[in-house]
C-alpha positions in Angstrom: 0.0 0.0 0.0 2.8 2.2 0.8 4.3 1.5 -2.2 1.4 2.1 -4.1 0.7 5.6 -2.6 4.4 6.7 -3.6 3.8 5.7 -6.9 0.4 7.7 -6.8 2.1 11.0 -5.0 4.3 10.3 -8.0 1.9 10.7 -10.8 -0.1 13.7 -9.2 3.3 15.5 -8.9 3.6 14.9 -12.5 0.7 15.3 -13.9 -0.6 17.9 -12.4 1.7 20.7 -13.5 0.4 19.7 -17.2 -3.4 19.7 -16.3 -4.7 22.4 -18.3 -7.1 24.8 -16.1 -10.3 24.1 -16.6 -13.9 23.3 -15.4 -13.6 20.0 -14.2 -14.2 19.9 -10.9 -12.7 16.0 -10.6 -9.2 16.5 -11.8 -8.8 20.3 -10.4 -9.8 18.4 -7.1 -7.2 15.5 -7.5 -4.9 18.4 -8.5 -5.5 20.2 -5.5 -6.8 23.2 -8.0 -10.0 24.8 -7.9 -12.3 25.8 -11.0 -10.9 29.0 -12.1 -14.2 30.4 -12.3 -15.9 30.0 -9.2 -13.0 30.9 -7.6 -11.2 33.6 -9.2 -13.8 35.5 -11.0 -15.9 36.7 -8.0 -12.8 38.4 -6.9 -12.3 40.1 -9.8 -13.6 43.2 -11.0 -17.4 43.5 -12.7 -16.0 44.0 -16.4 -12.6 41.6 -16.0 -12.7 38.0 -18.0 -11.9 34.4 -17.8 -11.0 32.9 -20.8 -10.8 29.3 -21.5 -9.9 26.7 -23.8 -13.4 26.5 -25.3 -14.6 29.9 -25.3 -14.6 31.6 -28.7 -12.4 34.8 -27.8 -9.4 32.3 -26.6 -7.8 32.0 -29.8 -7.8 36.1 -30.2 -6.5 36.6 -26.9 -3.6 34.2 -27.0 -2.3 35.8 -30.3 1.3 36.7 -30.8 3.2 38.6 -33.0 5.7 35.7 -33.3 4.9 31.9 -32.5 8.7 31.7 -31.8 8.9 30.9 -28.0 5.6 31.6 -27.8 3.9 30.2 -24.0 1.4 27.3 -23.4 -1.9 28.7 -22.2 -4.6 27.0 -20.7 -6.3 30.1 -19.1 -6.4 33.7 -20.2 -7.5 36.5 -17.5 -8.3 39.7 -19.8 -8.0 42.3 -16.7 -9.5 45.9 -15.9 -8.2 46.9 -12.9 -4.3 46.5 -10.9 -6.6 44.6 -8.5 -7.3 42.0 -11.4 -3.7 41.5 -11.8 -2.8 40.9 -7.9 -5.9 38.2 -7.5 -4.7 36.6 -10.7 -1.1 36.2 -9.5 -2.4 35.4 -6.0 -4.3 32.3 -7.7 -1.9 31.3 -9.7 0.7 30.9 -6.8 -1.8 29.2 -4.6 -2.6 26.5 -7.2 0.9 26.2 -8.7 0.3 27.4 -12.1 2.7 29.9 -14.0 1.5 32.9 -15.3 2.7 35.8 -17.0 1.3 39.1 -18.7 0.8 40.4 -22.0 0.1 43.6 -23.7 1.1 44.1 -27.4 2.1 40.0 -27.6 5.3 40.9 -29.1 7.8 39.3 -26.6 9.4 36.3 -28.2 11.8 34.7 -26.1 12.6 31.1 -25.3 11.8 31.2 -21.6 8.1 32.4 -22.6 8.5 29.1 -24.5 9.0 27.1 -21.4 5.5 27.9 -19.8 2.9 25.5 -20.4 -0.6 25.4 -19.5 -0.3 28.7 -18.0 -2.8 31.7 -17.4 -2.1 34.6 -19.2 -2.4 37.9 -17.9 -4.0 39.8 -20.5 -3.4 44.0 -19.8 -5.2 45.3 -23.2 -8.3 46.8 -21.2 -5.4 48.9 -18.3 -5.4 51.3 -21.6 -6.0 55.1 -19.9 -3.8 58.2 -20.6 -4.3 60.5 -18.1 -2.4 63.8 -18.3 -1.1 65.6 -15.2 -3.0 69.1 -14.6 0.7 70.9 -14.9 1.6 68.9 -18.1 5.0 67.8 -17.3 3.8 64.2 -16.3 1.4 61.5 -17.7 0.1 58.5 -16.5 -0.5 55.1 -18.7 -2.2 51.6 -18.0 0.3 49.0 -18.2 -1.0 47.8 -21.5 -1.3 50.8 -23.1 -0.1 50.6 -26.8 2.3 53.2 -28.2 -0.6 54.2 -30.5 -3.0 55.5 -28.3 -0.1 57.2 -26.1 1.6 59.0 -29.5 -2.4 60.1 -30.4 -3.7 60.9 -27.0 -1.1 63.1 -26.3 -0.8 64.7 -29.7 -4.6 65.7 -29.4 -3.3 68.0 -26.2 0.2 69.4 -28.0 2.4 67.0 -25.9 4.5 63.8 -26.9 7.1 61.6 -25.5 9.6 58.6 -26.1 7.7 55.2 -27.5 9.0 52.6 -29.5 9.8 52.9 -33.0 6.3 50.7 -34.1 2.6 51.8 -32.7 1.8 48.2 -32.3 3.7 47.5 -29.3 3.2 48.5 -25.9 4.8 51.8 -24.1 5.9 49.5 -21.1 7.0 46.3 -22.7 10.2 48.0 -24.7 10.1 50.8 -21.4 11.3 48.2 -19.2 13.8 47.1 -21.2 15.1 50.5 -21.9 13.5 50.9 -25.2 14.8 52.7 -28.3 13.0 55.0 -29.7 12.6 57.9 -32.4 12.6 60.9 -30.0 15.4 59.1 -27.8 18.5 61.3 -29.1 16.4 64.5 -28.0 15.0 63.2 -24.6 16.6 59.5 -24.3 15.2 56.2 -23.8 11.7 55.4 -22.9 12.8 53.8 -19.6 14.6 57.5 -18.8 10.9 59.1 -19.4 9.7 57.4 -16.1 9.3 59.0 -12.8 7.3 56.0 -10.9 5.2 53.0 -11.4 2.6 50.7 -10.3 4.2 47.3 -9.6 2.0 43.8 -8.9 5.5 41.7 -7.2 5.7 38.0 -7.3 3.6 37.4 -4.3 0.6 39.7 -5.6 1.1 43.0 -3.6 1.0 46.3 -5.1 4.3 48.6 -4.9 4.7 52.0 -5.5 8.1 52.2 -7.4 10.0 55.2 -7.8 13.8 57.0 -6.9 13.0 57.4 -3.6 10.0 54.0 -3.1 12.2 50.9 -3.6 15.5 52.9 -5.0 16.8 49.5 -5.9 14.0 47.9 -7.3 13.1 51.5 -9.1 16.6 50.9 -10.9 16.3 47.6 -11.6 13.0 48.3 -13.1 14.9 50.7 -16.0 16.9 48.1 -18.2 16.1 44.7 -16.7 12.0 45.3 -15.5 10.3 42.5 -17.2 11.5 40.3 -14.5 10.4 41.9 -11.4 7.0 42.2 -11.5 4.1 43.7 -13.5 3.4 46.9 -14.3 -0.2 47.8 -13.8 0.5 52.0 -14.6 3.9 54.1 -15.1 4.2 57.8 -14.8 6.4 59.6 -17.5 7.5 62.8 -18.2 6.1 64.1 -21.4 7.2 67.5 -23.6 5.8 69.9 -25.4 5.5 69.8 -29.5 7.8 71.9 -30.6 8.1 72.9 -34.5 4.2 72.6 -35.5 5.2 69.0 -34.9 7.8 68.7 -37.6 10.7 66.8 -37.0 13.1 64.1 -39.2 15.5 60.9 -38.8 18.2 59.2 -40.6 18.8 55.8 -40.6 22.0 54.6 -41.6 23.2 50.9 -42.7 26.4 49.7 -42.4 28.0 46.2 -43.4 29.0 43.4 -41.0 32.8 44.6 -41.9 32.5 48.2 -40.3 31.2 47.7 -36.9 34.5 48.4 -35.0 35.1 51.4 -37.1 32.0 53.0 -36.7 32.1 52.1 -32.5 35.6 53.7 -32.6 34.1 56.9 -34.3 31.8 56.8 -32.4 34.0 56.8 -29.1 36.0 59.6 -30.6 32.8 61.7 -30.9 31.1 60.9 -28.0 33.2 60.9 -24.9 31.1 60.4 -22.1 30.1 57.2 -24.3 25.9 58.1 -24.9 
């Protein structure tokens, strides 16, 4: 009998981790899981989803830019408030299912590869752009695309750093320091923030900034996608200047030159930026 319980406590402890989430109460209750939606979705807010397998919206909401690396999902939570994300990430842990977030679904990196039957965090609907009443700051939803930031603040004669393509997200290349076209007049788009809104591992919401979690705050501009998620970030934005007009040159150069042109480089720019 002993034997045979080992051998059972084996099984589970395999299994388990490759259950998909679903409805069924017998295997969630082998698993030690519960349903999904009884349990998670009254603690969510009124407007927030669950998304399964069989629903007809799954397929949408798991879409990628790239399949490369792209994550096994068995669940997807489309969110509306930061109080969304923490209850997700609080389920998640509890049952022992990975989980990550998404916003424009262009990450494509072989670690997202290694989740499977995961619940993805879906951050479309945290969208707002709210603009500070002295201008110099604005505040974005965590899965705000560059789009709607670049437009929304147009429409008030203000603009900041986003990526180079409207499709992705202001936070996903943000966190990673993230290039953009305004960068050589104002820097990166990770320079623009001044604090964020931070769901950690365990499902609390920080406050980060220089002087709320300095270390976390600088960890946050360069190397942030692995510290938490970001449910809003405060940025400085600028004024249009010009009527708005404005130019860039890109340059190509072959394999052969690269030294050359980071020597040059070096010459020109001493304090190396």
């Amino acid at each position: 009998m002993e034997v045979a319980a080992v051998i059972g406590a084996w099984a589970i402890s395999w299994f388990c981790p490759a259950l998909p989430v679903s409805h069924s109460t017998i295997m969630n209750t082998i698993c030690g899981r519960g349903d999904i939606t009884s349990i998670l979705q009254p603690k969510l807010s009124q407007n927030a989803r669950i998304i399964l397998l069989d629903d007809t919206a799954f397929t949408d909401s798991i879409s990628r830019w790239s399949k490369f690396g792209a994550p096994g999902v068995s669940a997807v939570v489309q969110v509306v408030t930061e109080n969304d994300v923490a209850e997700t990430i609080k389920y998640a842990n509890t049952h022992g299912i990975p989980f990550f977030a998404k916003s424009g679904g262009h990450g494509s990196i072989t670690s997202l590869g290694q989740i499977r039957d995961g619940i993805e965090i879906w951050m479309d609907q945290l969208d707002s752009v709210t603009v500070s009443p002295d201008g110099n700051t604005a505040t974005f939803g965590g899965g705000v695309l560059s789009k709607k930031v670049s437009h929304t603040l147009w429409e008030v004669g203000k603009q900041t750093v986003v990526g180079g393509c409207e499709c992705t997200s202001l936070v996903g290349p943000g966190l990673g320091g993230g290039h953009g076209f305004l960068q050589g007049k104002y820097g990166l788009i990770s320079d623009q923030f001044v604090s964020m809104r931070l769901a950690i591992a365990d499902g609390h919401i920080e406050t980060v900034s220089a002087t709320s979690h300095p270390d976390l705050w600088w960890a946050m501009q360069g190397a942030g996608h692995n510290f938490g998620i970001v449910t809003e970030v405060t940025s400085k934005i600028y004024d249009i200047e010009d009527d708005g007009v404005w130019s860039y040159e890109s340059y190509i150069f072959t394999h052969d030159k690269v030294e050359a042109i980071f020597d040059r480089i070096n010459t020109l720019f001493t304090n190396s930026t």
